[in-house]
ZADO-1210 file (C-alpha; in nm, 4 decimals, padded with zeros to 6 digits):
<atoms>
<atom x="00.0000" y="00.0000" z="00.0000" code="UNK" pos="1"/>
<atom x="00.1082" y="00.3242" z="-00.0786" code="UNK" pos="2"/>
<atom x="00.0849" y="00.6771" z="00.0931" code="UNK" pos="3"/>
<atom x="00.1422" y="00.9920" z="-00.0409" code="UNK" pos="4"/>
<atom x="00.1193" y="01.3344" z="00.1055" code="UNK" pos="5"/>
<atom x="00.1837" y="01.6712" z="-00.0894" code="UNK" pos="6"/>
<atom x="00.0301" y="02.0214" z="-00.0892" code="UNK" pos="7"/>
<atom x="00.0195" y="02.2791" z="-00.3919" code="UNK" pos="8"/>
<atom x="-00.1826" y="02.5798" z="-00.4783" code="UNK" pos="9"/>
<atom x="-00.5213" y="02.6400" z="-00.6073" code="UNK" pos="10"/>
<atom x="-00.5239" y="03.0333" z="-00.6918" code="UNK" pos="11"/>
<atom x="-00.8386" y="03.1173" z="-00.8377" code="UNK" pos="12"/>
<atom x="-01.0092" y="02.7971" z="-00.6919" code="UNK" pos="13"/>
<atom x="-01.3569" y="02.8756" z="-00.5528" code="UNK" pos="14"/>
<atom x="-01.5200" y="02.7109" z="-00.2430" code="UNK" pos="15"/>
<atom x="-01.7955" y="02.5853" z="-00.4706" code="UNK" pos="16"/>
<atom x="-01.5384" y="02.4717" z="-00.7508" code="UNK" pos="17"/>
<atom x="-01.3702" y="02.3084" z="-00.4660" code="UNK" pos="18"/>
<atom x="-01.6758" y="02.1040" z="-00.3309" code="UNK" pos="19"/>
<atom x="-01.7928" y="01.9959" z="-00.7134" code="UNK" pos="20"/>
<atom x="-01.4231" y="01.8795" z="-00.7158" code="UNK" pos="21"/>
<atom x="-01.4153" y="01.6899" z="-00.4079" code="UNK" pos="22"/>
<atom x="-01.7594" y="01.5250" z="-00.4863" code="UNK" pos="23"/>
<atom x="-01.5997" y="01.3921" z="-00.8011" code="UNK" pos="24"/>
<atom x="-01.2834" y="01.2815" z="-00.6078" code="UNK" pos="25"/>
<atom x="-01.4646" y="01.1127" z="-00.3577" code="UNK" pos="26"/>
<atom x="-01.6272" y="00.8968" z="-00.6511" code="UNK" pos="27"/>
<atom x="-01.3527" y="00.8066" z="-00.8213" code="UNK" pos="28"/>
<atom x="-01.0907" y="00.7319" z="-00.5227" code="UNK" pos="29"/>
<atom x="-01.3884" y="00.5060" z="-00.3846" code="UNK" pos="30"/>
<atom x="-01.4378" y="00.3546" z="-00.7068" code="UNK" pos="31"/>
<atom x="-01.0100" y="00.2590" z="-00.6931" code="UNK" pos="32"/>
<atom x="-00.9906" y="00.1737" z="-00.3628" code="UNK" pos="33"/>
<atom x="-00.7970" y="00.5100" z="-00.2226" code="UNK" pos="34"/>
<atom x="-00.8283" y="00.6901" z="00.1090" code="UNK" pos="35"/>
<atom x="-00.7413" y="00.9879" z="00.2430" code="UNK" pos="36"/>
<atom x="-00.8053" y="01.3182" z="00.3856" code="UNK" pos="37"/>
<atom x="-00.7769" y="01.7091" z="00.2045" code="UNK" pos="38"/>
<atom x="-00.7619" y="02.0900" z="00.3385" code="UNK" pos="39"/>
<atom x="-00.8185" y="02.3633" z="00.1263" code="UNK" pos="40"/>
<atom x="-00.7963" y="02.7201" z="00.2965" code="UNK" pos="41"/>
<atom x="-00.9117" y="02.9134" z="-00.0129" code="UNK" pos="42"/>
<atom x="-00.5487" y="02.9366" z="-00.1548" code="UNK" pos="43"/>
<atom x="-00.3748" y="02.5918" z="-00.0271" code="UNK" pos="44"/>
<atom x="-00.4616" y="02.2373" z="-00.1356" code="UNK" pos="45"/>
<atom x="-00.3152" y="01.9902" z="00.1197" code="UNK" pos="46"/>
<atom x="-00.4084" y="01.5920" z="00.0470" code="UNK" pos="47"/>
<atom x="-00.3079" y="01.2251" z="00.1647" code="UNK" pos="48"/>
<atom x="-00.3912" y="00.9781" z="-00.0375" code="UNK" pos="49"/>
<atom x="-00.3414" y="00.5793" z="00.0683" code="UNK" pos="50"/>
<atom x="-00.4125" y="00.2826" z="-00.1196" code="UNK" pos="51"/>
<atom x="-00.2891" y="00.0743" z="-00.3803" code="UNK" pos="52"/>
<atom x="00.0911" y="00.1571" z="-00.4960" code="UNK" pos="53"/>
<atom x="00.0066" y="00.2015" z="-00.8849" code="UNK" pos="54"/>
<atom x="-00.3604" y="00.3553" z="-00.8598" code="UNK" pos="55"/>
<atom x="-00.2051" y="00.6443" z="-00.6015" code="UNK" pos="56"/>
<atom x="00.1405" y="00.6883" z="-00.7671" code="UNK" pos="57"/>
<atom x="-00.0424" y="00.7226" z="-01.0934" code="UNK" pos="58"/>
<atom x="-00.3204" y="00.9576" z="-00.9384" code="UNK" pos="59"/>
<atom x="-00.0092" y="01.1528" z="-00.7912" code="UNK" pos="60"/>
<atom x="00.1221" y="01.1739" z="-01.1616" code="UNK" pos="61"/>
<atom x="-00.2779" y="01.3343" z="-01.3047" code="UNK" pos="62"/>
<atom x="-00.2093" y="01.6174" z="-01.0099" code="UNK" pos="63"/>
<atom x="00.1393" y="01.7287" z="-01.0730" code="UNK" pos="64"/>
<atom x="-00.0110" y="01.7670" z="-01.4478" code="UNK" pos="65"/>
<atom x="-00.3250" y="01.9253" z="-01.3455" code="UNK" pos="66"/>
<atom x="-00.3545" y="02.3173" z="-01.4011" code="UNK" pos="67"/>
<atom x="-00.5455" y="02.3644" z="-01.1374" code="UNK" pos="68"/>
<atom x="-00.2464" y="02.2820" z="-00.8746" code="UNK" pos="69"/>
<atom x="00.0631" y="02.4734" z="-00.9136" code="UNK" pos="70"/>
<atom x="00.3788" y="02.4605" z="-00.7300" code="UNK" pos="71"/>
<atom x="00.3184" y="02.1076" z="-00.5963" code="UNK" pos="72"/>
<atom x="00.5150" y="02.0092" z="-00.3003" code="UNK" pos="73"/>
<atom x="00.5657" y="01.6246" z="-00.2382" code="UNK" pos="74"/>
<atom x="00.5659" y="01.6057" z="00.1216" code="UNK" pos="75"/>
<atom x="00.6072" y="01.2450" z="00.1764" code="UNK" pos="76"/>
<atom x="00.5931" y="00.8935" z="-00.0499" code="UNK" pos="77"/>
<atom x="00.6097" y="00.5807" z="00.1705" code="UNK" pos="78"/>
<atom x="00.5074" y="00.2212" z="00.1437" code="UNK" pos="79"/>
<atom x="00.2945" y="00.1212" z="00.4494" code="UNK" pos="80"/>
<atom x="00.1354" y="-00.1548" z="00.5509" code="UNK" pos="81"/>
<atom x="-00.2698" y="-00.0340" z="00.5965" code="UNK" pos="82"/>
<atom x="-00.4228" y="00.3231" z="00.5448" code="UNK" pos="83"/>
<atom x="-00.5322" y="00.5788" z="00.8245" code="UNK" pos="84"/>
<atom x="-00.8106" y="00.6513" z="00.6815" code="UNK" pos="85"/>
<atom x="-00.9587" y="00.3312" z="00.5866" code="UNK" pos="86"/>
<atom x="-01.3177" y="00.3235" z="00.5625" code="UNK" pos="87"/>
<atom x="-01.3350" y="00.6937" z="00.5117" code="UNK" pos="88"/>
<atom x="-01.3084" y="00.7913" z="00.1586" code="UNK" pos="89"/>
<atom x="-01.1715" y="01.1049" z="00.0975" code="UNK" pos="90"/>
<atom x="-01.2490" y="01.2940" z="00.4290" code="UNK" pos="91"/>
<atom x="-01.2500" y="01.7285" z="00.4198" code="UNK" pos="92"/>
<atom x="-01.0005" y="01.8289" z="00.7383" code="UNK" pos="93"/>
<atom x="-00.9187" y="02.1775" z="00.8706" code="UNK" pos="94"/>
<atom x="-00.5392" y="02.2519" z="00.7222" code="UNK" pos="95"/>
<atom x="-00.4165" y="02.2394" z="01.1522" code="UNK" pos="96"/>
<atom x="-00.5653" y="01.9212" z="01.1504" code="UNK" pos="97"/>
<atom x="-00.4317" y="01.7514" z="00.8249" code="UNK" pos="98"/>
<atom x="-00.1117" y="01.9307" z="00.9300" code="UNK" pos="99"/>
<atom x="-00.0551" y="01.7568" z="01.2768" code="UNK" pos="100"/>
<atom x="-00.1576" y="01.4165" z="01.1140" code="UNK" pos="101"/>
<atom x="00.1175" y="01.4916" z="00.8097" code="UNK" pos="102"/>
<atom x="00.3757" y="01.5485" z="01.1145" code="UNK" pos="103"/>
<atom x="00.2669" y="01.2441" z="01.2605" code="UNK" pos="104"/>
<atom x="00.3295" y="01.0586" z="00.9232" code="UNK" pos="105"/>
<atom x="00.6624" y="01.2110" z="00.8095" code="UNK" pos="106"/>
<atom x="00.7610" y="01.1011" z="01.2141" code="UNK" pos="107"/>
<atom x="00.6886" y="00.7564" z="01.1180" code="UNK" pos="108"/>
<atom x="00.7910" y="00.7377" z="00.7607" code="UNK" pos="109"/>
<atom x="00.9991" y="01.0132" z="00.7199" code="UNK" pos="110"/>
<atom x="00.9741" y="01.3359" z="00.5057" code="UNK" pos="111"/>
<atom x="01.0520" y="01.2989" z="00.1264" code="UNK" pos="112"/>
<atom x="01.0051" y="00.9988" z="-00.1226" code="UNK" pos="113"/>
<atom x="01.0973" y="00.6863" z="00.1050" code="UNK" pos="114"/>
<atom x="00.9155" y="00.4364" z="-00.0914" code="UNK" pos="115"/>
<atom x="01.0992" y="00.1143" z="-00.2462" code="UNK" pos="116"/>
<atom x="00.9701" y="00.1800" z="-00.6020" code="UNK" pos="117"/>
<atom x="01.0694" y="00.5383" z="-00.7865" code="UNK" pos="118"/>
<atom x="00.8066" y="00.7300" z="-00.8906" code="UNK" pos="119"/>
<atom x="00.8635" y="00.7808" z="-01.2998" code="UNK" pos="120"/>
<atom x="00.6231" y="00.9834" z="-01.5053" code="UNK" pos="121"/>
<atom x="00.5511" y="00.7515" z="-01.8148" code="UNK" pos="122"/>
<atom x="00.5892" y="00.8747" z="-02.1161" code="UNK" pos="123"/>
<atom x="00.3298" y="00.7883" z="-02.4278" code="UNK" pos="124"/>
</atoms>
């Protein structure tokens, strides 16, 4: 299982963009098995996704090419052995509270890319 934590901004981004959004994340990440939990503070995305290695690395991979995020920050990559946030979906968090679970993770897993596997951006 794979977890990855990162945060990037979302300029322009509205609160009700942002919920239309989320409702269509929370239908696809259930639909490929993926927890997690995201903040958004009106400027500031933060998200952890968990689940399986290639559906979350490759979900990673959409983000870092989506317009809508800029200046993506990977905050940690780590193979783990079950998600946090099983059962939950993709649950909305306050950024203070996704931020003291993050420090909680990158205390157990350590900050940057620790994962076994490198993350590579396929080409096609």
């Amino acid at each position: 299982m794979r977890h990855i934590s990162y945060t990037s901004m979302a300029n322009g981004l509205s609160a009700e963009e942002f919920a239309t959004i989320l409702d269509h994340a929370r239908d696809w990440n259930r639909q490929n098995e993926i927890h997690g939990a995201i903040a958004f503070d009106g400027r500031m995305i933060t998200q952890i996704l968990e689940g399986p290695k290639l559906k979350v690395d490759a979900l990673y991979l959409r983000i870092l090419g989506d317009p809508r995020h800029t200046g993506v920050v990977l905050q940690s990559r780590a193979d783990i052995k079950e998600s946090q946030f099983e059962g939950f979906g993709l649950t909305r968090m306050t950024p203070s509270d996704l931020y003291m679970i993050a420090l909680s993770i990158v205390e157990k897993h350590g900050s940057g890319d620790s994962s076994a596997e490198p993350l590579v951006r396929r080409l096609s």
